[in-house]
FIKOLZA-1660 file (N, C-alpha, C; in steps of 0.1 Angstrom, whole numbers, plus 5000, padded with zeros to 4 digits):
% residues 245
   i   px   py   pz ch aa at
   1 6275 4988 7293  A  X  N
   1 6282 4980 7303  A  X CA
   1 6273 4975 7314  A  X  C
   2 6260 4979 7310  A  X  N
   2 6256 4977 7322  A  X CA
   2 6246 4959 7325  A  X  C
   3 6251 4959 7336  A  X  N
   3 6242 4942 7338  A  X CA
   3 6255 4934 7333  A  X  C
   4 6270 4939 7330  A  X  N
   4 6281 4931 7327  A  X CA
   4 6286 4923 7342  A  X  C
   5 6289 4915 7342  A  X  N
   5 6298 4907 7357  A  X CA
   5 6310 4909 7352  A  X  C
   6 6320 4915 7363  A  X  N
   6 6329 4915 7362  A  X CA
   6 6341 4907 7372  A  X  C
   7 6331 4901 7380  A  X  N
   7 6336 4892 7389  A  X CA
   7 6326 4884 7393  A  X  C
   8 6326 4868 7390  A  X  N
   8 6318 4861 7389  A  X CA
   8 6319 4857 7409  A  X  C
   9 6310 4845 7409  A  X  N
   9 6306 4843 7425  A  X CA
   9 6319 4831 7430  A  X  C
  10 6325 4825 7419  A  X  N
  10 6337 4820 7418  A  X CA
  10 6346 4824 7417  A  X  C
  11 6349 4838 7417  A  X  N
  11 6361 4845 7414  A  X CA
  11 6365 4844 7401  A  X  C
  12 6361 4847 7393  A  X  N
  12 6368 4845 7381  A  X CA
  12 6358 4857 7371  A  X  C
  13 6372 4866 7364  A  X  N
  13 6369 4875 7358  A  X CA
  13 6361 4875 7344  A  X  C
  14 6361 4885 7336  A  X  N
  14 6356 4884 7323  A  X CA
  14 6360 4875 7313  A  X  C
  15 6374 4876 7310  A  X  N
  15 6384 4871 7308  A  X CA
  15 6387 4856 7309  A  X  C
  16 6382 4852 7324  A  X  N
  16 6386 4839 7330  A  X CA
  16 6397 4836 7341  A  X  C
  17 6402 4855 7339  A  X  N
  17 6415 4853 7349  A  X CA
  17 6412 4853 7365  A  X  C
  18 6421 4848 7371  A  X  N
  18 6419 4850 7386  A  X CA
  18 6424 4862 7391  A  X  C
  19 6416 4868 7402  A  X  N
  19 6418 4882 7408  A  X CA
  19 6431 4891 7402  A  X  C
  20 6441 4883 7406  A  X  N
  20 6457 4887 7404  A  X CA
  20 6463 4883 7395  A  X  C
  21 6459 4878 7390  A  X  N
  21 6469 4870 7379  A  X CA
  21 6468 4881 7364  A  X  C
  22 6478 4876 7359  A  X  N
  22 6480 4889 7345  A  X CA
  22 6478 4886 7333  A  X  C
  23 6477 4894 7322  A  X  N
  23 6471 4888 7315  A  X CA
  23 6487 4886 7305  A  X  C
  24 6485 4875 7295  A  X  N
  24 6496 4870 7283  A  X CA
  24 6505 4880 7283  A  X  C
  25 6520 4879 7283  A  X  N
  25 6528 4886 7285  A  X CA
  25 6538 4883 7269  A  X  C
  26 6539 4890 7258  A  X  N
  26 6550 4885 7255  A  X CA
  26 6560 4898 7249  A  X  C
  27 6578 4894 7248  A  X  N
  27 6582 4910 7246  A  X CA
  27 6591 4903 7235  A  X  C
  28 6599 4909 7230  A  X  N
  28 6609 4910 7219  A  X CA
  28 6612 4925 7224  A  X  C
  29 6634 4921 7223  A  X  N
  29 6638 4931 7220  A  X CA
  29 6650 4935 7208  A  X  C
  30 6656 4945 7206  A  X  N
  30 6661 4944 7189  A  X CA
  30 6657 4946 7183  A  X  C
  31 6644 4953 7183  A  X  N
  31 6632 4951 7169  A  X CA
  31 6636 4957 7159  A  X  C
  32 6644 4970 7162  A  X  N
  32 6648 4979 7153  A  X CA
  32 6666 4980 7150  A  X  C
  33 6673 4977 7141  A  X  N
  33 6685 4980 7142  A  X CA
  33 6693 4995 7145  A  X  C
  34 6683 5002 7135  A  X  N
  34 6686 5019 7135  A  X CA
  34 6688 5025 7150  A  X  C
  35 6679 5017 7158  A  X  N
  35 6677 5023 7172  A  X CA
  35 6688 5017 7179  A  X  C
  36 6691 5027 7191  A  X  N
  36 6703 5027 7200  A  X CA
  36 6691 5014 7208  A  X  C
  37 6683 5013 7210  A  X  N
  37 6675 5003 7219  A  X CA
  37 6657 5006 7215  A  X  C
  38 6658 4990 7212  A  X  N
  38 6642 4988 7209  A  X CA
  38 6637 4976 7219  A  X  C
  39 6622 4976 7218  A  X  N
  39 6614 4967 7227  A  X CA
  39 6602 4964 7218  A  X  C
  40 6595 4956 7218  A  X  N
  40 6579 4954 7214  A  X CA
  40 6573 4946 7224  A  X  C
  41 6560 4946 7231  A  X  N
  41 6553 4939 7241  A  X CA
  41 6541 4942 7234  A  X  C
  42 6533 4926 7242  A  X  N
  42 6521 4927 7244  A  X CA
  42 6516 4917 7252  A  X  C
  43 6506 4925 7259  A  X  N
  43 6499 4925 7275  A  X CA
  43 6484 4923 7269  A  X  C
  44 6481 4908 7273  A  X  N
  44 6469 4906 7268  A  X CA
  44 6469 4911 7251  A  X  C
  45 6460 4921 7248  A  X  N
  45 6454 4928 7234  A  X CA
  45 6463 4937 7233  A  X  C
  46 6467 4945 7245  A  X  N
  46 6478 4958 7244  A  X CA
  46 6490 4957 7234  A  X  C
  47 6491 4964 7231  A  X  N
  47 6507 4963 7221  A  X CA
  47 6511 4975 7219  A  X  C
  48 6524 4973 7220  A  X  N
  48 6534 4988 7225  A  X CA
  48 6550 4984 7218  A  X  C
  49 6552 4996 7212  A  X  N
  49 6565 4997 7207  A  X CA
  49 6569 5009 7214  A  X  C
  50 6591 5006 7214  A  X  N
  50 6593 5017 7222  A  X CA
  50 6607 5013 7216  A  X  C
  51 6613 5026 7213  A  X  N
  51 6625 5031 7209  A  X CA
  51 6634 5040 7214  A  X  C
  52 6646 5035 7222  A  X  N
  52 6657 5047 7227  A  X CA
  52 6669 5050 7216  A  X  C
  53 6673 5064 7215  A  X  N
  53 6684 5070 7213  A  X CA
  53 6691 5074 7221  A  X  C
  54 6704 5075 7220  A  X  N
  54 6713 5083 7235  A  X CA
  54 6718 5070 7238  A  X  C
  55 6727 5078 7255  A  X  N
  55 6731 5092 7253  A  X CA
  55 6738 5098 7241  A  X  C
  56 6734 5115 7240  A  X  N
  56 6735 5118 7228  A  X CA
  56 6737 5132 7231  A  X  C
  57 6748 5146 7222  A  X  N
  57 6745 5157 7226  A  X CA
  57 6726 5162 7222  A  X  C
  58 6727 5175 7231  A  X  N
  58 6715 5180 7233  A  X CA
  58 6712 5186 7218  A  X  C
  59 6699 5183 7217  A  X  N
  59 6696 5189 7198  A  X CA
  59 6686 5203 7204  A  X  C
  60 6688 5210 7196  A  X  N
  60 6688 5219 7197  A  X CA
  60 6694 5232 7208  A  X  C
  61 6685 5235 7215  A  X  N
  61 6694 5250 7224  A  X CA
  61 6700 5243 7235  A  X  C
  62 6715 5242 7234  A  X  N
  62 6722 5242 7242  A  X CA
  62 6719 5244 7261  A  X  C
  63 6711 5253 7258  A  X  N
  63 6707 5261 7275  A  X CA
  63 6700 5249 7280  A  X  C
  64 6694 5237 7273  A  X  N
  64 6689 5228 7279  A  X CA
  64 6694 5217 7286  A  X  C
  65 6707 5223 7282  A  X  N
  65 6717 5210 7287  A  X CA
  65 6718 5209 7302  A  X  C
  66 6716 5197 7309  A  X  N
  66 6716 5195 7323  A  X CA
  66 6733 5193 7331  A  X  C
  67 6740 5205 7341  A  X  N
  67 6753 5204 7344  A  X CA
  67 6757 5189 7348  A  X  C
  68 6747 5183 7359  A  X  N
  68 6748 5170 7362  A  X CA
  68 6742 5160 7362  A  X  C
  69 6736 5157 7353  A  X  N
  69 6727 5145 7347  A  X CA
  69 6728 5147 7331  A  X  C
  70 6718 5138 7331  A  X  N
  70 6712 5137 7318  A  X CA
  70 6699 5143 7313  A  X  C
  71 6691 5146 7300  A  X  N
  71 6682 5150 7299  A  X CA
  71 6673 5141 7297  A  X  C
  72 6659 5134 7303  A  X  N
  72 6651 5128 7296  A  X CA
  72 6641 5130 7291  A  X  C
  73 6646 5128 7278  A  X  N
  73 6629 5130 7270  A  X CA
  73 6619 5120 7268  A  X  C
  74 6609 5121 7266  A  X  N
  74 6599 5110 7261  A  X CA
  74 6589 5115 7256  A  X  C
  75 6585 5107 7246  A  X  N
  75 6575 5109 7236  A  X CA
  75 6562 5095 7233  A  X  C
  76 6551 5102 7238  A  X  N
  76 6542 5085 7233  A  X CA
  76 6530 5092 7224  A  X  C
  77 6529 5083 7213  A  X  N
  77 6521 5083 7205  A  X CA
  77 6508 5073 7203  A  X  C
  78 6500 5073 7201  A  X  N
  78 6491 5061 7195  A  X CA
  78 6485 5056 7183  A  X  C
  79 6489 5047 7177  A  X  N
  79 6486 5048 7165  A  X CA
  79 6468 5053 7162  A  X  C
  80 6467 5055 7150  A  X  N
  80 6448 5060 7143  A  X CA
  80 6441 5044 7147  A  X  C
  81 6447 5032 7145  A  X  N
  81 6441 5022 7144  A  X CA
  81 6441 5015 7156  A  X  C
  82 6449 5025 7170  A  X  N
  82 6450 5011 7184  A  X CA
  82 6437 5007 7188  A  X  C
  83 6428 5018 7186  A  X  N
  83 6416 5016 7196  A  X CA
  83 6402 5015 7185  A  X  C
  84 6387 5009 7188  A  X  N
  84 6376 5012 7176  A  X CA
  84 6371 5023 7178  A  X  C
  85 6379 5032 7182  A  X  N
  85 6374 5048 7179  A  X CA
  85 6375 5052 7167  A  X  C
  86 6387 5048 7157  A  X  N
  86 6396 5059 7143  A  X CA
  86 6393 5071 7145  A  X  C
  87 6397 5076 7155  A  X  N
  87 6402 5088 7160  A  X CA
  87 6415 5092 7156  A  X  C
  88 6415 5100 7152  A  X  N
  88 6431 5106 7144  A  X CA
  88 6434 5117 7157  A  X  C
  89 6444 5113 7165  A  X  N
  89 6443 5125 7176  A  X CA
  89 6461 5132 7170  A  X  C
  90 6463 5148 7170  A  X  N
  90 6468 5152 7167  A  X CA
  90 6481 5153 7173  A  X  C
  91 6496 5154 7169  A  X  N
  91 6510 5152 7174  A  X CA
  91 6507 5160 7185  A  X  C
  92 6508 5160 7198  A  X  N
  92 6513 5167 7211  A  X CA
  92 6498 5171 7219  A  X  C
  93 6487 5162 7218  A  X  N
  93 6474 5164 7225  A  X CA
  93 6478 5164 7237  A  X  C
  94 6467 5162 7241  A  X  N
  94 6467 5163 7259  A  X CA
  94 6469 5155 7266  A  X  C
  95 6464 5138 7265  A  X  N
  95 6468 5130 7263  A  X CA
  95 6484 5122 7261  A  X  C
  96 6485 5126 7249  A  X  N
  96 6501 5124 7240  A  X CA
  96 6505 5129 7257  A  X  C
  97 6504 5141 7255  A  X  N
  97 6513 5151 7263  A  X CA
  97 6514 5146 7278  A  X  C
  98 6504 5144 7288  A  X  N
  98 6498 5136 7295  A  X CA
  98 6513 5122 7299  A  X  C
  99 6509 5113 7286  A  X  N
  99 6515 5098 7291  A  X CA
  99 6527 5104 7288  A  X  C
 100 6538 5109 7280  A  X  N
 100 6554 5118 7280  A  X CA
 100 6555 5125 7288  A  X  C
 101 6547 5128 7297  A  X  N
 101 6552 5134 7315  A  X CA
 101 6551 5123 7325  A  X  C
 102 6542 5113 7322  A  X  N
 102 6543 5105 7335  A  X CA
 102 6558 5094 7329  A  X  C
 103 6558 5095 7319  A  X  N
 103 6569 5081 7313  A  X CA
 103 6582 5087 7320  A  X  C
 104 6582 5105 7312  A  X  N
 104 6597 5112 7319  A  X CA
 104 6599 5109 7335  A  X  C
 105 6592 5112 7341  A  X  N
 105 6590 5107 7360  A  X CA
 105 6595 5097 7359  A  X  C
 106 6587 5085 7354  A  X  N
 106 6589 5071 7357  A  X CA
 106 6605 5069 7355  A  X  C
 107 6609 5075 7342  A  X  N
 107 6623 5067 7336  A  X CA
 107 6638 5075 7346  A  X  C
 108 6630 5091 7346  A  X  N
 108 6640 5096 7355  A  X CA
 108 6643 5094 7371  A  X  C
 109 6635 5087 7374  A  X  N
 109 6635 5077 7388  A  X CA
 109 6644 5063 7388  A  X  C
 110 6644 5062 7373  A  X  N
 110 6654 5051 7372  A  X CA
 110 6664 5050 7365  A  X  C
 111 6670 5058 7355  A  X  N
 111 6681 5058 7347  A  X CA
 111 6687 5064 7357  A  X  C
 112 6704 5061 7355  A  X  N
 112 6713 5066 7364  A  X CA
 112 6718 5078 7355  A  X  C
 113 6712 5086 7353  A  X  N
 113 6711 5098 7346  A  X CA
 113 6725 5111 7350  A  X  C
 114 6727 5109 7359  A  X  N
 114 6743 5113 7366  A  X CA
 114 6757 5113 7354  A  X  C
 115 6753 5097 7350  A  X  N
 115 6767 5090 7348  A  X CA
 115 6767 5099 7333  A  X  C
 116 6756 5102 7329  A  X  N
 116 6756 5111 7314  A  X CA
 116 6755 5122 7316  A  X  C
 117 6761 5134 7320  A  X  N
 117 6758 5145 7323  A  X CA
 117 6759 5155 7306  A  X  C
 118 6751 5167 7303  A  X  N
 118 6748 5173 7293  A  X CA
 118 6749 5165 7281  A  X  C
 119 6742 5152 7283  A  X  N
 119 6739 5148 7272  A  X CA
 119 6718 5146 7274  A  X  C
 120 6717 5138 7261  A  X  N
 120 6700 5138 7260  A  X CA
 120 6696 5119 7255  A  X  C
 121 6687 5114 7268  A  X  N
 121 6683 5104 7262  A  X CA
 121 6669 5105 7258  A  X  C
 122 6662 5097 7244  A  X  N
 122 6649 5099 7240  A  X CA
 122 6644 5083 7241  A  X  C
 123 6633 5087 7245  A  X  N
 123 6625 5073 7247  A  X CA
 123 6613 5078 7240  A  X  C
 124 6608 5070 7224  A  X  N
 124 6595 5071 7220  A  X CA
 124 6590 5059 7217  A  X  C
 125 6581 5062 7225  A  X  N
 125 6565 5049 7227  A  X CA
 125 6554 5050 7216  A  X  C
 126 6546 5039 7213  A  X  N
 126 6542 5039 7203  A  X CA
 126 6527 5029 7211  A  X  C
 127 6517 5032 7214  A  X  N
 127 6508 5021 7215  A  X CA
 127 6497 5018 7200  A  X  C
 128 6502 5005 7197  A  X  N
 128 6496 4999 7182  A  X CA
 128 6484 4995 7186  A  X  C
 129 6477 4988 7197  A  X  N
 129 6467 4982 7201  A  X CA
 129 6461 4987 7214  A  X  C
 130 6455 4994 7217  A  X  N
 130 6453 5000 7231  A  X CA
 130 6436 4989 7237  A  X  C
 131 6441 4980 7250  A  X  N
 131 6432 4972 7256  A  X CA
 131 6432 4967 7269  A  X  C
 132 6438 4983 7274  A  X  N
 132 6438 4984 7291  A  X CA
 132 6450 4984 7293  A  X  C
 133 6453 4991 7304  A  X  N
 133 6469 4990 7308  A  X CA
 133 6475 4995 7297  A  X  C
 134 6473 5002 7294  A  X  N
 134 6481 5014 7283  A  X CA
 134 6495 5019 7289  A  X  C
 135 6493 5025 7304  A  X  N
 135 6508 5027 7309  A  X CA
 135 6517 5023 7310  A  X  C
 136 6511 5010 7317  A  X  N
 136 6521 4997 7320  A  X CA
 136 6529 4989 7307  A  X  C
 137 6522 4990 7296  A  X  N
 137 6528 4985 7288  A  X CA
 137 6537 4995 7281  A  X  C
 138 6537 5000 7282  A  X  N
 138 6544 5019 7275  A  X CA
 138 6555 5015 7287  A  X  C
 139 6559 5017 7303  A  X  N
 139 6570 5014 7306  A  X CA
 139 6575 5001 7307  A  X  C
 140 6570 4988 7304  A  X  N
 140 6576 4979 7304  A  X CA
 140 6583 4977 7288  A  X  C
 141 6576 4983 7281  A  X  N
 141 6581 4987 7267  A  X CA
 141 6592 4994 7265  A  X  C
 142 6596 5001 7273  A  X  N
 142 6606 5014 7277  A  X CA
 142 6617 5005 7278  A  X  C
 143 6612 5002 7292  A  X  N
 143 6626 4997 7304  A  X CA
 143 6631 4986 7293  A  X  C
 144 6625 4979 7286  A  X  N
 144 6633 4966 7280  A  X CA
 144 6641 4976 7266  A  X  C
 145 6634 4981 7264  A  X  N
 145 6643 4993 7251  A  X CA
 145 6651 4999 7255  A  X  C
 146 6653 5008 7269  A  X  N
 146 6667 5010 7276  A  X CA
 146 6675 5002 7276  A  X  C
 147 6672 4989 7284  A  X  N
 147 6683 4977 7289  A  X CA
 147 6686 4978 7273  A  X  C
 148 6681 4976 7260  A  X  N
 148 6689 4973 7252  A  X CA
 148 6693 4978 7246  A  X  C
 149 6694 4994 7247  A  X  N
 149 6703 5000 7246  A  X CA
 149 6716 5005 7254  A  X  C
 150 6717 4998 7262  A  X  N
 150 6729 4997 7276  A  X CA
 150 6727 5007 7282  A  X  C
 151 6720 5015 7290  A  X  N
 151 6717 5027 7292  A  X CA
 151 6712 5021 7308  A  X  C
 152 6726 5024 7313  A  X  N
 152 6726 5018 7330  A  X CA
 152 6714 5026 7341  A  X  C
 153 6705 5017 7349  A  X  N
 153 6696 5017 7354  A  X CA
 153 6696 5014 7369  A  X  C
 154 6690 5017 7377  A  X  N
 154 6691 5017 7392  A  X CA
 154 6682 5004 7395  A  X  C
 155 6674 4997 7385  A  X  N
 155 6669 4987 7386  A  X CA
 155 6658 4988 7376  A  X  C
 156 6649 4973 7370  A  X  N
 156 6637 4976 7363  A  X CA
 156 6630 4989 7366  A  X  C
 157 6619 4989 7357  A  X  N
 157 6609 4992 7365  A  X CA
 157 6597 4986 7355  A  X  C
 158 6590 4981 7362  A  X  N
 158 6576 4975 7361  A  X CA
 158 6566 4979 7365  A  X  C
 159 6554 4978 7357  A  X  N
 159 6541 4986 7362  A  X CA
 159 6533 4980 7354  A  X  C
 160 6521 4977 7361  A  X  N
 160 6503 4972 7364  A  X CA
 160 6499 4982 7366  A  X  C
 161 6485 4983 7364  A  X  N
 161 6477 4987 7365  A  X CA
 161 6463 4979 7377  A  X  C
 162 6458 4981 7389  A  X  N
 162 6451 4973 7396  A  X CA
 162 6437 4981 7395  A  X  C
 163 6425 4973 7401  A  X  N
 163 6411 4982 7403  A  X CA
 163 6410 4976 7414  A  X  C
 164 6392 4979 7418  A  X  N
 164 6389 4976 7430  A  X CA
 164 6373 4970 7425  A  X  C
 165 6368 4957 7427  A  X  N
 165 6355 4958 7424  A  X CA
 165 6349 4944 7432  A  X  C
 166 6336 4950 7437  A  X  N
 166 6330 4937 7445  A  X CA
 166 6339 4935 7458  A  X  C
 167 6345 4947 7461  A  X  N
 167 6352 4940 7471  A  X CA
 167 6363 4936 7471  A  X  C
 168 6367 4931 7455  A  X  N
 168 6380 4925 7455  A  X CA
 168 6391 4933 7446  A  X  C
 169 6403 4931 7445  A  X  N
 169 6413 4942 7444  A  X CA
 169 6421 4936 7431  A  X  C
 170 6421 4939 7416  A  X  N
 170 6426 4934 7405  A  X CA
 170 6434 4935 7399  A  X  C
 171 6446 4929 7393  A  X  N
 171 6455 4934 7388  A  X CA
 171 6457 4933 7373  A  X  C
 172 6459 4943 7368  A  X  N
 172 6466 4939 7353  A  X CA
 172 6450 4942 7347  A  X  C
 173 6444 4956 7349  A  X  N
 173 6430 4957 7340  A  X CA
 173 6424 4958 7327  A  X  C
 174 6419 4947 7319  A  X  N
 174 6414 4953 7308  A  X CA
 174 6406 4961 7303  A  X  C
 175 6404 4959 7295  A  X  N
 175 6397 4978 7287  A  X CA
 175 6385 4973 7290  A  X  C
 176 6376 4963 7292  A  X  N
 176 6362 4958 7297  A  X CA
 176 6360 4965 7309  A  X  C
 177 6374 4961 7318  A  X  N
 177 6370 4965 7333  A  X CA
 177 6375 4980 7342  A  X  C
 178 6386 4986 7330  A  X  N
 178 6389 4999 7327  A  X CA
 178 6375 5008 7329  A  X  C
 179 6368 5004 7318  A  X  N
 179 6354 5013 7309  A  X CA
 179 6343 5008 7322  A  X  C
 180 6345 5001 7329  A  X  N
 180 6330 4996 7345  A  X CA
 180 6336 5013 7349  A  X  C
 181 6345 5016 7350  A  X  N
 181 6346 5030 7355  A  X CA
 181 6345 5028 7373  A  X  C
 182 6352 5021 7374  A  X  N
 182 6353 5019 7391  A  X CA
 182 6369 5025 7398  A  X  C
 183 6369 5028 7407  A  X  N
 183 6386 5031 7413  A  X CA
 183 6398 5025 7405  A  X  C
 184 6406 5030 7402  A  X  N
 184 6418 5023 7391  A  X CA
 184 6426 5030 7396  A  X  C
 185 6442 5021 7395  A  X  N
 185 6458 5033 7399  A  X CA
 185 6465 5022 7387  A  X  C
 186 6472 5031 7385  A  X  N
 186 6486 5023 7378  A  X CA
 186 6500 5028 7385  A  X  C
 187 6511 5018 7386  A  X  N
 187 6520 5021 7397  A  X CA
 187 6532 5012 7386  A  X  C
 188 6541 5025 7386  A  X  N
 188 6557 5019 7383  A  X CA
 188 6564 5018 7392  A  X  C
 189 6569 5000 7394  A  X  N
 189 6575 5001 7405  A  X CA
 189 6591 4993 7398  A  X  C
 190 6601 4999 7409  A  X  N
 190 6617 4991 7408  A  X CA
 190 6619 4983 7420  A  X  C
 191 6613 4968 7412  A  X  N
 191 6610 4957 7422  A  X CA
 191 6621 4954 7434  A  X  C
 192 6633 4957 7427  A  X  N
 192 6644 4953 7440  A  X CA
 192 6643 4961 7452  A  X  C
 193 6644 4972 7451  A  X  N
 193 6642 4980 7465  A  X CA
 193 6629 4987 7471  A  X  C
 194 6616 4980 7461  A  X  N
 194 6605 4985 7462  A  X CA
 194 6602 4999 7465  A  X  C
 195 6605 5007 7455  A  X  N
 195 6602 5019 7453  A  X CA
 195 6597 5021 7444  A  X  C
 196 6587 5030 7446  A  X  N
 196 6575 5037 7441  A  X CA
 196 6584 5045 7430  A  X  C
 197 6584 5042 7413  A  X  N
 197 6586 5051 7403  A  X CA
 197 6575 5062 7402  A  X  C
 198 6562 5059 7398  A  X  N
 198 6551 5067 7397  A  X CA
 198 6537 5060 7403  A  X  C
 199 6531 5068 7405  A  X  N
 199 6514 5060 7411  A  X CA
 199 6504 5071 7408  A  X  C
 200 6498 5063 7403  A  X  N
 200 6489 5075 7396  A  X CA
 200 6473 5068 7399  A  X  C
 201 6465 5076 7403  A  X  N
 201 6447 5069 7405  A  X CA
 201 6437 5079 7402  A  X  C
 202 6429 5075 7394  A  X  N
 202 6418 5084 7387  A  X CA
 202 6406 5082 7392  A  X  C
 203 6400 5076 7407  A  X  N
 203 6391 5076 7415  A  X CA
 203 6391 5076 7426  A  X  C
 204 6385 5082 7436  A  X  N
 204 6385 5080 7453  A  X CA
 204 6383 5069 7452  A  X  C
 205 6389 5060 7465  A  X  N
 205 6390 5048 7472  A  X CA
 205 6388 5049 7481  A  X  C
 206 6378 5046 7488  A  X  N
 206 6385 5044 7505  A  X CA
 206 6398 5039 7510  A  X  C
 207 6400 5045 7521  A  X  N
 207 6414 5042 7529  A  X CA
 207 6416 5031 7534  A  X  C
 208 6403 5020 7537  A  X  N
 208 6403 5007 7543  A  X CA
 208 6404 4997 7531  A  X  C
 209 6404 5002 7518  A  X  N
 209 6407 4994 7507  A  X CA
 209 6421 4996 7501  A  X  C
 210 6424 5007 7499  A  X  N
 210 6435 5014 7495  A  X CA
 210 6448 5006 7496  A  X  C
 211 6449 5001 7504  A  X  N
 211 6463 4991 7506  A  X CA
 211 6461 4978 7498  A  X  C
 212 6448 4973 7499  A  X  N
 212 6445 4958 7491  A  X CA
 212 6450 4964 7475  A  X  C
 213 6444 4969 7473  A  X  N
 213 6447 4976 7456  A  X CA
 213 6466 4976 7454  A  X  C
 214 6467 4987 7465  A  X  N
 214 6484 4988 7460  A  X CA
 214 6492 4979 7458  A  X  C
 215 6488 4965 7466  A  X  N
 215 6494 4955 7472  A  X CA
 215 6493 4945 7459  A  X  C
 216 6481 4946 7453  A  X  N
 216 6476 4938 7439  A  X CA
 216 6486 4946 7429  A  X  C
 217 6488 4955 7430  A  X  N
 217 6495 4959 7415  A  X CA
 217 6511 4959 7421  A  X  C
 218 6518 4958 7430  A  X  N
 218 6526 4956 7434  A  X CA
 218 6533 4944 7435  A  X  C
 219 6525 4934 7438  A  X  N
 219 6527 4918 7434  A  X CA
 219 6527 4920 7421  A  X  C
 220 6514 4921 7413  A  X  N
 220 6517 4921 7397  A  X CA
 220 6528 4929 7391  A  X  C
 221 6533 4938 7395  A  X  N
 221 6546 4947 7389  A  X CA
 221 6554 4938 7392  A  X  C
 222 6556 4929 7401  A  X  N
 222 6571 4919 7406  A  X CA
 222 6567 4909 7396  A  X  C
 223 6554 4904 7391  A  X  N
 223 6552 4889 7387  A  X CA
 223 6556 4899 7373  A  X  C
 224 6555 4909 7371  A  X  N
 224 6561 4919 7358  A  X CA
 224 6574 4913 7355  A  X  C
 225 6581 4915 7363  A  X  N
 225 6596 4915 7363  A  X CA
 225 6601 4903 7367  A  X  C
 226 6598 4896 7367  A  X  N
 226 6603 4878 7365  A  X CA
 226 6599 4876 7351  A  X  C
 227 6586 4884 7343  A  X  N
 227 6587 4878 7329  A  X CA
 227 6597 4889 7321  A  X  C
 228 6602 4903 7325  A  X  N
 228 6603 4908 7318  A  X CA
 228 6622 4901 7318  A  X  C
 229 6625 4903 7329  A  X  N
 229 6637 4894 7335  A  X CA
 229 6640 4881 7328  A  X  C
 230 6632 4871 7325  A  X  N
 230 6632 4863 7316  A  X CA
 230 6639 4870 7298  A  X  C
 231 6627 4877 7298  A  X  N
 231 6631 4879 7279  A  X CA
 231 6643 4888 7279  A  X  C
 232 6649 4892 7290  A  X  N
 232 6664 4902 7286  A  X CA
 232 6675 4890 7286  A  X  C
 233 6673 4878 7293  A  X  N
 233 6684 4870 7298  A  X CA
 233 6681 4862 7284  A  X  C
 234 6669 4859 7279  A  X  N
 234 6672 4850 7267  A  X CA
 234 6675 4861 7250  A  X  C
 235 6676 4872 7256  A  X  N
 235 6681 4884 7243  A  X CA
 235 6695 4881 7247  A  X  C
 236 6699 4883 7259  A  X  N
 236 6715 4881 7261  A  X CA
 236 6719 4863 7251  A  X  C
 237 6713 4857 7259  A  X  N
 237 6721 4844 7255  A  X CA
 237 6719 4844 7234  A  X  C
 238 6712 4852 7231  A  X  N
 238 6706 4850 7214  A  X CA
 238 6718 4857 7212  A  X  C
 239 6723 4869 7218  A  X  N
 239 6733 4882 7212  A  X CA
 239 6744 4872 7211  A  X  C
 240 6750 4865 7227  A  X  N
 240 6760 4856 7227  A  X CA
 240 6762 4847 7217  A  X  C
 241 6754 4844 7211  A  X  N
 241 6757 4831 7200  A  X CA
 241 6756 4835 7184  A  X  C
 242 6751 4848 7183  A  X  N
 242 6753 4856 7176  A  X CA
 242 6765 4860 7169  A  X  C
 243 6773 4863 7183  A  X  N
 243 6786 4870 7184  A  X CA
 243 6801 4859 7181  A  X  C
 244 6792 4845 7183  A  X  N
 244 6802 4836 7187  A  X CA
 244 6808 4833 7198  A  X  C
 245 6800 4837 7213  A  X  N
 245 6809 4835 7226  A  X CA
 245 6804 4824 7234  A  X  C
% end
């Protein structure tokens, strides 16, 4: 990577994109009949499948049943072929294990998990193509597979991934600008009342920078959610005429 520009003297990325701007956004949801709620996205190169069940009773030991909520599970996988590694990584790595704890946070910050109490909802993720922003597309892959499985919500939640480089603060990173190995956070946010679902950052930053960054991925999680907002209102109007209404 080295001697690569990642930010030219015109502003403009590897890519071509401008500082903040995101990369190709497109989703489908319904993908699956079998499923209580499915989604497919892809974010630039990224591509992510995500499947809900539930609410549903609790499978297995009963003792896990929650008196006043719901249970959330989550499960992410990646396929042998997302990345040019062919790395075969094994059911429940570190990793695996890793993105199904930050996903559970994320989703249990937003499912109104109350209204289901001792029952169990399952969200499994699937990344087919991994090329930055691996999280963000795992929960925007989620939340649109909740919404369609009716699985009432306190609001989206959307999440980018931002860096920091040259000075300037980036949103929506690809695996080029991932692998520069410079300050990076990913942040799920629920754009209406702007709360923080999860925030996660895998480098020191300075604190005089630190806000430009949050502020980049926080615009890009809203500019998230006008596209993701788009493809649920044109799944509604597809169901409606479907249905005959």
């Amino acid at each position: 990577m080295a001697g690569l520009e990642l930010l030219s003297d015109q502003g403009y990325r590897v890519d071509g994109r401008r500082a903040g701007e995101l990369r190709k956004i497109q989703a489908r949801m319904g993908v699956f009949a079998q499923a209580d709620g499915s989604a497919y996205i892809e974010q630039g190169n990224t591509k992510a499948l995500a499947v809900v069940y539930g609410p549903h009773e609790i499978r297995g030991s009963r003792a896990r049943a929650l008196p006043d909520r719901a249970l959330v599970n989550c499960q992410y996988s990646s396929a042998t072929f997302s990345t040019g590694e062919r790395k075969r990584r094994p059911h429940g790595d570190r990793k695996s294990c890793e993105m199904g704890l930050q996903l559970r946070q994320t989703f249990e910050a937003a499912i109104l998990t109350q209204l289901h109490p001792r029952s169990q909802i399952d969200i499994y993720v699937q990344v087919l193509q991994a090329d930055g922003g691996t999280y963000a597309a795992c929960v925007n892959a989620a939340t649109l597979a909740v919404l369609d499985a009716g699985i009432p919500m306190r609001d989206f939640v959307c999440a980018c991934s931002a860096g920091f480089v040259d000075g300037t603060a980036l949103a929506d990173l690809s695996h080029v600008e991932e692998a520069a190995g410079g300050p990076q956070l990913a942040m799920a946010l629920l754009p209406a009342s702007g709360q923080i679902a999860l925030l996660e950052m895998d480098a020191r930053l300075h604190e005089d920078h630190l806000e430009r960054v949050l502020e980049a991925a926080a615009r890009a999680a809203r500019d998230v959610h006008t596209l993701l907002d788009r493809v649920v209102r044109q799944h509604v109007r597809e169901a409606s005429i479907l249905l005959g209404d």
